[in-house]
C-alpha positions in Angstrom: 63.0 66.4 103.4 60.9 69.6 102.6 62.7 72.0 101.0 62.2 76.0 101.4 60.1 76.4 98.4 61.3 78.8 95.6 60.5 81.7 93.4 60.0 81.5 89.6 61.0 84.7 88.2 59.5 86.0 84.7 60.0 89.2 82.8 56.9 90.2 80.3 58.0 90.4 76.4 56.9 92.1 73.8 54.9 88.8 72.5 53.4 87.9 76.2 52.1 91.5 76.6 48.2 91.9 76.9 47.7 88.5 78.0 46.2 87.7 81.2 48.1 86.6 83.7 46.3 83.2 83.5 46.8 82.6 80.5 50.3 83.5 80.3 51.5 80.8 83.3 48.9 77.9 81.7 51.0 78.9 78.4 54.5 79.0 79.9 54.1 75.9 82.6 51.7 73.4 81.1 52.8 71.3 84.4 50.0 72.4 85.6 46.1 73.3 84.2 44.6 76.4 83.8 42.2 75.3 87.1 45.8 74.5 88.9 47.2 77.8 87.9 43.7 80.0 88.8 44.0 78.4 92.1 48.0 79.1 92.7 47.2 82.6 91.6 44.3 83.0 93.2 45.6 81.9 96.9 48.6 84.6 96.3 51.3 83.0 94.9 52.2 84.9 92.2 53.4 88.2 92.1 53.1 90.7 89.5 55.6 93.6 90.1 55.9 93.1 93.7 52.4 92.4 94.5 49.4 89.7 94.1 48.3 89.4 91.2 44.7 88.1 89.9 44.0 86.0 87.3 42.6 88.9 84.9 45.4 90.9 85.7 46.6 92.7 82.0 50.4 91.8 81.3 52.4 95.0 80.3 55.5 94.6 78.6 58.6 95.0 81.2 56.5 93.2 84.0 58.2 91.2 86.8 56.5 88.1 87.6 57.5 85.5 90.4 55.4 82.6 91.0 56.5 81.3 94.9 56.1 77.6 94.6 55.3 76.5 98.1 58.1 74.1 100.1 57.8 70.8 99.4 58.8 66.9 100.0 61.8 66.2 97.9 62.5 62.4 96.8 65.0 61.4 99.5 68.9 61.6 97.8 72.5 60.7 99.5 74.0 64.5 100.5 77.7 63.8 101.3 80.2 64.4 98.9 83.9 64.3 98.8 86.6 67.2 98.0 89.0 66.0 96.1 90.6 69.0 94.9 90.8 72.3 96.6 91.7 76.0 95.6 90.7 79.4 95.1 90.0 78.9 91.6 88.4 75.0 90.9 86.7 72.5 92.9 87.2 68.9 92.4 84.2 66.8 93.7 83.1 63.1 94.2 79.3 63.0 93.7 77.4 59.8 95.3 75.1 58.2 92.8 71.5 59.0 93.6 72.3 63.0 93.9 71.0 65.1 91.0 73.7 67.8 90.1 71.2 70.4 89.5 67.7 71.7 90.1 64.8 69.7 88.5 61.6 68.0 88.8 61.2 67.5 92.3 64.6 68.2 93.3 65.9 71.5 94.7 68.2 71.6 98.0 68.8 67.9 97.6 71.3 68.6 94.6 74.8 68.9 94.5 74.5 72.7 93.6 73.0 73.4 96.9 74.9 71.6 98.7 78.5 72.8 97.8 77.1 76.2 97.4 75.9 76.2 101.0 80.0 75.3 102.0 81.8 77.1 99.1 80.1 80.0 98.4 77.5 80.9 95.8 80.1 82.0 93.5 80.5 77.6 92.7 79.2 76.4 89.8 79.9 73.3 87.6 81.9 73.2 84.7 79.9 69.6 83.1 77.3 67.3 84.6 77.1 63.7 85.4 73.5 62.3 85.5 72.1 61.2 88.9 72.5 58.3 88.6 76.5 58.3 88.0 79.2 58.8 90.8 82.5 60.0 91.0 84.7 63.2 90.0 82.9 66.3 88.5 84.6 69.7 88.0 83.4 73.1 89.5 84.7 76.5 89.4 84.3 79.0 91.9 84.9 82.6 90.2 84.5 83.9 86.6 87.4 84.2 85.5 88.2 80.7 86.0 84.7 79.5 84.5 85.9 81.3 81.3 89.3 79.5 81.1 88.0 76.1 81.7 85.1 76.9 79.6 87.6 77.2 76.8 89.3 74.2 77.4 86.2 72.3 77.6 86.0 73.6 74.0 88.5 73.1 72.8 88.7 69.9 74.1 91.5 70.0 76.8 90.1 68.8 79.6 90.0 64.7 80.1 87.0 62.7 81.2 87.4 59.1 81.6 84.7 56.5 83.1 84.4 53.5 84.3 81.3 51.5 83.3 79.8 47.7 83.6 78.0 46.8 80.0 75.9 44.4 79.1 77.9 41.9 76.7 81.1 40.3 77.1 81.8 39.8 73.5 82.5 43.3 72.4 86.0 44.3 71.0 88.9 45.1 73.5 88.6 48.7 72.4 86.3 50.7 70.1 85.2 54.2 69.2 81.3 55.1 68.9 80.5 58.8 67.2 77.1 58.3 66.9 75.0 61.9 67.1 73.2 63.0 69.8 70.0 65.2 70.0 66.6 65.3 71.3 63.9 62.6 70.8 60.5 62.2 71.6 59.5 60.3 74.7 56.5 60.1 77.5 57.7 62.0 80.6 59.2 64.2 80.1 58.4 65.0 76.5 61.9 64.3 74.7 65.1 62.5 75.9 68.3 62.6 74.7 69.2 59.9 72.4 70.8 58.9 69.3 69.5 60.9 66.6 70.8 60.8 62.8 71.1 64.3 62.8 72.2 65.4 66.0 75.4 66.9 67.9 78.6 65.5 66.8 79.5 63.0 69.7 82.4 60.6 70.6 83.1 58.2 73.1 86.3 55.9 73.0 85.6 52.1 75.1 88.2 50.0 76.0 87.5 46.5 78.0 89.2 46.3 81.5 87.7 43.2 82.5 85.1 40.9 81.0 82.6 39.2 83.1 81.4 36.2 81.3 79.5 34.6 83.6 77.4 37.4 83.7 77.7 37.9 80.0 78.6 41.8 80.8 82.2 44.2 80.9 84.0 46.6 82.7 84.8 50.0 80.1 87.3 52.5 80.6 85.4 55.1 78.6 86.7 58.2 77.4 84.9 61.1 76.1 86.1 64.3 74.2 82.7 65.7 73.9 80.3 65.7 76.9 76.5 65.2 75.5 74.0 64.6 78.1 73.9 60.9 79.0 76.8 60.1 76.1 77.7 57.2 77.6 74.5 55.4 78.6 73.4 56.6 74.7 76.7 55.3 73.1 76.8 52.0 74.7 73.5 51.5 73.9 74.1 52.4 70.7 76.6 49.7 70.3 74.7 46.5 71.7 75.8 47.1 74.7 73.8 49.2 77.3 75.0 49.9 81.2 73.9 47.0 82.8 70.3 48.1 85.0 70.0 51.0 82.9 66.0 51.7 83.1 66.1 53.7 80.2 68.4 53.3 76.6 68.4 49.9 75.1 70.3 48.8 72.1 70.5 51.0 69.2 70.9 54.2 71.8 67.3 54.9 71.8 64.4 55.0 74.8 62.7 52.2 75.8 59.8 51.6 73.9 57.4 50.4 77.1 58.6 53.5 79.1 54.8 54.6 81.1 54.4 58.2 81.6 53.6 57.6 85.1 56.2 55.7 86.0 59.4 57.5 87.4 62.1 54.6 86.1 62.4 55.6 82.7 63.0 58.9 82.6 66.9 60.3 82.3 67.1 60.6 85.9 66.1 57.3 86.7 69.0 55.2 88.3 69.9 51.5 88.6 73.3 51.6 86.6 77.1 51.4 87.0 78.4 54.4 85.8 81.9 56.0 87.2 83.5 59.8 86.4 86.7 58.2 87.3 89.5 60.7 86.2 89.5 64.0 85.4 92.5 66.6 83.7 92.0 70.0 82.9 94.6 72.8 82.6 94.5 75.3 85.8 93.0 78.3 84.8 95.2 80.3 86.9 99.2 79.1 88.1 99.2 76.8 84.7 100.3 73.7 84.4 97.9 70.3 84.1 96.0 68.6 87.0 94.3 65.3 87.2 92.6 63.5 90.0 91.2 60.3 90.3 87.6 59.2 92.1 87.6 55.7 93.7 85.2 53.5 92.3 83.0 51.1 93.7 84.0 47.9 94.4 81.8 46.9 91.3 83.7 49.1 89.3 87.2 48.9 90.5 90.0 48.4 87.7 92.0 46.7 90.0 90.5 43.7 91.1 91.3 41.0 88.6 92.1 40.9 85.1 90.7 40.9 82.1 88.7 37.6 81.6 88.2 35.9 78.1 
């Protein structure tokens, strides 16, 4: 699908002033070269204060530059989604795995975002995110007053986030708790990942076995999470011994793979191939009070209810 292309928007500091405007978008958006960026600029797609610029155009503090990037083909993604919860205040959703959440790399209109925005209103926005890869229930709000309330509550930790995954390993515990830190590490493409990191953010995930699957030496988790780092899950089960089964990117220890090739679109925290489920979610209702939780149905693969645990 190609997209509508979009504008870049850029106001000129104090520290950019008196820098071409070359040199300023090779600076900003090493994505592309300065021979990529004289050529964007010179074929009139960046503005400067409302107008075309030029490459030796003098950057004064307080100027507004947009840089139009061109439509283009976005990587095909699933676009339906369920409502699962409906009011004036919150949104409950059920996201397909394969659909970004937000804009990025080559996605734009093929997110979630733009797609509930485009029925609800541009006031929607969500509250969390759940990797593209990972389905089910995610949370968004639809005015600011409510994005304030549950904002708090995601805070202070009043809103419940449970997950269904499949692990590699059978022979884990029937329930444990991983807190290992989370923060930035380097990687390929793109430069740093998210991944365990001695002294990162504060994060905890508590595992429980549903089912074990020995004769595919892997497990069904109910995970819960009262913190919400990017990719927690994938990170902390990998941290464990026990990574999402398919997962292209963490292995064991909660780190990135250490064959990942920069040109290869697999590894990178996008990438998708695991079982990952936002099965329940609880939160406090920012406006008439009271608690509300809604469950996601699973994929057959991940569904609690078929069987029981296996030794």
């Amino acid at each position: 699908m190609k997209n509508r292309g979009y504008g870049y928007p850029d106001r000129v500091s104090a520290a950019a002033e008196g820098l071409p405007v070359l040199t300023f978008y090779a600076r900003r958006y090493t994505h592309s070269n300065e021979t990529e960026w004289r050529r964007k600029i010179e074929s009139g797609q960046v503005l400067r204060n409302g107008a075309p610029a030029s490459p030796g155009d003098t950057l004064v503090r307080g100027d507004a530059l947009v840089y139009n990037r061109p439509p283009w083909e976005e990587p095909d993604a699933p676009t339906g989604f369920a409502t699962l919860f409906e009011d004036d205040d919150v949104l409950v959703l059920g996201k397909p795995s394969g659909l970004p959440v937000l804009p990025g790399g080559f996605f734009l209109e093929n997110t979630l975002l733009y797609l509930v925005r485009r029925r609800y209103g541009s006031s929607c926005s969500p509250l969390h995110r759940l990797g593209r890869g990972t389905s089910g229930a995610i949370l968004f709000t639809r005015n600011s007053r409510a994005a304030r309330s549950l904002a708090k509550a995601m805070f202070e930790r009043r809103i419940l986030k449970v997950y269904l995954a499949l692990a590699s390993g059978a022979g884990m515990p029937d329930a444990f708790t991983i807190d290992a830190p989370i923060g930035p590490v380097p990687h390929g493409l793109p430069e740093t990942v998210n991944a365990y990191r001695p002294d990162g953010r504060p994060s905890v995930s508590h595992a429980r076995v549903v089912r074990r699957i020995t004769d595919e030496d892997a497990a069904l988790l109910e995970v819960t999470i009262p913190t919400g780092r990017p990719h927690q899950i994938r990170i902390h089960l990998a941290f464990a011994g026990h990574p999402l089964v398919g997962d292209p990117l963490y292995r064991a220890g909660g780190v990135p793979r250490e064959d990942a090739a920069d040109d290869d679109l697999s590894p990178t925290p996008g990438a998708t191939g695991y079982l990952l489920h936002s099965w329940k979610l609880g939160f406090p209702h920012p406006s008439r009070g009271g608690y509300i939780e809604v469950a996601c149905p699973p994929p057959a693969a991940l569904d609690p209810g078929l069987g029981s645990p296996r030794g």
